[in-house]
C-alpha positions in Angstrom: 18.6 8.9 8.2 19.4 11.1 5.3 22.4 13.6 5.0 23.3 15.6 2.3 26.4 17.8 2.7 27.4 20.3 -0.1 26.0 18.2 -2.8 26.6 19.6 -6.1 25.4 18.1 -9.7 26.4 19.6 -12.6 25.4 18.2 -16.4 27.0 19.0 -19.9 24.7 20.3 -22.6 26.6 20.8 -25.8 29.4 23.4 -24.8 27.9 24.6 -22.0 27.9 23.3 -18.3 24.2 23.5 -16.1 24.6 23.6 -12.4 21.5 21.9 -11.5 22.4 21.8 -8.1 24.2 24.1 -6.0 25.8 23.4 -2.7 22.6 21.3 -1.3 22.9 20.6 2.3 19.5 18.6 3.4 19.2 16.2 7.0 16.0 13.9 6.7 14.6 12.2 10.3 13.3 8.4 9.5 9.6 9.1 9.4 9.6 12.6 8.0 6.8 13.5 5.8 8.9 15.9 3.5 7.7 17.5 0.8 10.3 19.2 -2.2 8.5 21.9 -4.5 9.6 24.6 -6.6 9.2 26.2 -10.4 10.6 23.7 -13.5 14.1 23.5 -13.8 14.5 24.3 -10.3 16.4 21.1 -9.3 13.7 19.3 -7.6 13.9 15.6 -9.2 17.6 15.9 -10.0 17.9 16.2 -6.5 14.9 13.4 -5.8 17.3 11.0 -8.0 20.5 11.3 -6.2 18.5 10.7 -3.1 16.7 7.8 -4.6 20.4 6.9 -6.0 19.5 6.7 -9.8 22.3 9.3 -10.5 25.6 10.0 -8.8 26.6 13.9 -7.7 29.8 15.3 -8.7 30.5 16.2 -6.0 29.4 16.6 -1.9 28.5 13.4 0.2 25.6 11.5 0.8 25.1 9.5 3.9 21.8 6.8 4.4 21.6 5.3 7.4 25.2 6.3 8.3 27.1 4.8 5.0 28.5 7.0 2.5 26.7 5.7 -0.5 28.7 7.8 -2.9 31.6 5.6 -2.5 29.4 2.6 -3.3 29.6 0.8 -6.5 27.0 0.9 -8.7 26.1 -2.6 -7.4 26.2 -1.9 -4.3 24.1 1.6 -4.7 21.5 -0.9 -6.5 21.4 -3.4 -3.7 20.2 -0.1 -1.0 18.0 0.8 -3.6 16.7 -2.3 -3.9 16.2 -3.1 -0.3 15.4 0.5 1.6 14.2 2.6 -1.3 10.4 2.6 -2.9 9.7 5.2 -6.0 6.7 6.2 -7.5 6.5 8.4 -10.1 4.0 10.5 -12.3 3.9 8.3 -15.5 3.7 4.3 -13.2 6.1 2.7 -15.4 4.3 -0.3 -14.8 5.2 -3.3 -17.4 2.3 -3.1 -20.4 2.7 -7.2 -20.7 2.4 -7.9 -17.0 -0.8 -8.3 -15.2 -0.8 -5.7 -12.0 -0.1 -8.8 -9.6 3.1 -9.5 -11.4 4.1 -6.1 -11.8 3.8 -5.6 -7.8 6.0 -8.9 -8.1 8.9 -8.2 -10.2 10.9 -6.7 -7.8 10.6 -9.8 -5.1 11.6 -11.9 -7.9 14.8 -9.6 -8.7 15.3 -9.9 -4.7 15.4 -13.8 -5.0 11.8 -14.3 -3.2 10.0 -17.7 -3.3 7.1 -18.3 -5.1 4.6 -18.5 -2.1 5.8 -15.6 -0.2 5.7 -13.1 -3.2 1.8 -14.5 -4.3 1.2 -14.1 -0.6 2.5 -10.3 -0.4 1.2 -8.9 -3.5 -2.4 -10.7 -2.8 -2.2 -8.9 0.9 -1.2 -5.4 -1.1 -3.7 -5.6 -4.0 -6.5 -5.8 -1.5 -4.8 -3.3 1.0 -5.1 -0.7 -1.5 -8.6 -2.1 -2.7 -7.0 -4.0 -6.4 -8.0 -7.7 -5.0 -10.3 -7.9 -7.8 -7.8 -6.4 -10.8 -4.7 -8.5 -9.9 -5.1 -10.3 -13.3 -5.7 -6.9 -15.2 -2.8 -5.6 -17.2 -2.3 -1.9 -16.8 -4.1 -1.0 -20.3 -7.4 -2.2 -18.3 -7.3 -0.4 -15.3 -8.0 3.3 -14.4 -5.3 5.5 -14.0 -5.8 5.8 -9.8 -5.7 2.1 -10.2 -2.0 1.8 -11.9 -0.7 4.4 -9.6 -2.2 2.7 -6.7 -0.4 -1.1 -8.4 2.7 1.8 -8.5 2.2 2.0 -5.0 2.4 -1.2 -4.3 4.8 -2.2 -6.3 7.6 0.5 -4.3 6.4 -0.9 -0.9 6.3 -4.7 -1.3 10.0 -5.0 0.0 9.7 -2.8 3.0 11.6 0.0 1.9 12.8 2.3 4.6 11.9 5.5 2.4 9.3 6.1 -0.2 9.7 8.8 -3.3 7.2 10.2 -5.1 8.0 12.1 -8.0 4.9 14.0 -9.0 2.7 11.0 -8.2 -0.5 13.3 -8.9 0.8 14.4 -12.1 -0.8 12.1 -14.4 -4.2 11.7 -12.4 -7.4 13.9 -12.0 -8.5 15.8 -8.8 -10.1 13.0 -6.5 -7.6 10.1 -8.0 -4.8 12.2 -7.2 -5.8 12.6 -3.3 -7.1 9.3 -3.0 -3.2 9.0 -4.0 -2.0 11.1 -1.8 -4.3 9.6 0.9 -2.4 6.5 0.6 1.1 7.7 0.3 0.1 9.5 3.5 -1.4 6.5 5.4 1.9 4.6 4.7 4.1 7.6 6.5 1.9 7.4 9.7 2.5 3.5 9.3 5.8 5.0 9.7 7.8 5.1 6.3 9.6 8.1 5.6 7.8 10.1 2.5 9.8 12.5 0.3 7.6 14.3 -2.0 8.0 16.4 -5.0 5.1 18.4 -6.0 4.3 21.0 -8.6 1.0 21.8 -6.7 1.1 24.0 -3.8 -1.9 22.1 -2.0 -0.5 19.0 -2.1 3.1 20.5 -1.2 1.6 22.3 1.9 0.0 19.0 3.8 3.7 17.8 4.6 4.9 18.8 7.9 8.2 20.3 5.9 8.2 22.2 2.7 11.5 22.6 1.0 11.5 25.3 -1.8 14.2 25.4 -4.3 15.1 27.7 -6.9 17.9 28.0 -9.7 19.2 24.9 -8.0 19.2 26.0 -4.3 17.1 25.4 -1.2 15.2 28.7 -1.1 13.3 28.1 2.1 13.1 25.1 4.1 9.7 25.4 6.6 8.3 23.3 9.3 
């Protein structure tokens, strides 16, 4: 599903040049439950991004589902995003003006969906993930397990193919983040593909692969 050959990303700062990532080869099954861990600055969510195709490599290839997305236009790179890729990430990013039903939503209206069918989906999420009763809260009202679970449904509502979570525990205490993580893990026995990236050892080590990275590298890579 996922193939990343040689995949190198390198940024400017001032007058010197960071590798952040080093010669990264990576092959992800559909299904995997795969989670990415490692120290700060070790290249974890650089490398989360380029497979979630919010930032290009310089250089190496990328193949999803077969098709080179790095030649793709950034159009085209937004239209697979759009339509097989679900993100979740530490801080929700959830739209302070928009009630949680409209947040889970926005991105069927981006897709072009009809009225009906996105009131219909978002009502079957909310109360999937036990929000039937805050779809007209804004995020300022609910609990911080409740906007990462509106997150969570937000970055499934189009059927995406894969599902990355960037820290998704981060911002939560103890039993909010593994209700979280309960939920992200009920969706990849549903049978989404989960990419993880964790800070936390405990959470890192219920994936059935751990990928460590270091200085940019994959350090280990464990089943």
């Amino acid at each position: 599903m996922i193939r990343l050959e040689n995949i190198r990303k390198k940024f400017t700062v001032g007058d010197q040049v960071v590798a952040a990532l080093k010669d990264i080869s990576l092959d992800v099954k559909a299904g995997e439950y795969l989670s990415i861990m490692g120290p700060s600055g070790s290249g974890k969510s650089t490398l989360l991004n380029l497979i979630g195709l919010l930032d290009r490599p310089t250089s190496g290839t990328y193949a999803f589902d077969g098709m080179d997305v790095t030649r793709l236009s950034d159009d085209e790179q937004a239209a697979v995003r759009r339509e097989k890729i679900g993100f979740v990430f530490q801080f929700f990013h959830l739209i302070p003006r928009l009630s949680a039903r409209e947040n889970v939503e926005l991105p069927m209206m981006l897709a072009g969906i009809a009225g009906e069918e996105r009131k219909a989906r978002s009502s079957r999420l909310l109360s999937d993930l036990g929000l039937d009763e805050r779809g007209q809260h804004r995020p300022e009202q609910l609990s911080g397990g409740q906007r990462q679970r509106v997150a969570i449904a937000r970055a499934t509502v189009m059927n995406p193919r894969i599902l990355l979570a960037d820290e998704p525990t981060g911002n939560l205490d103890r039993v909010s983040g593994m209700d979280v993580i309960a939920l992200l893990e009920k969706l990849n026995l549903e049978g989404m593909t989960l990419i993880l990236v964790t800070h936390d050892p405990e959470i890192g080590k219920r994936a059935n692969r751990q990928v460590l990275m270091l200085d940019g590298e994959i350090e280990s890579d464990k089943t």
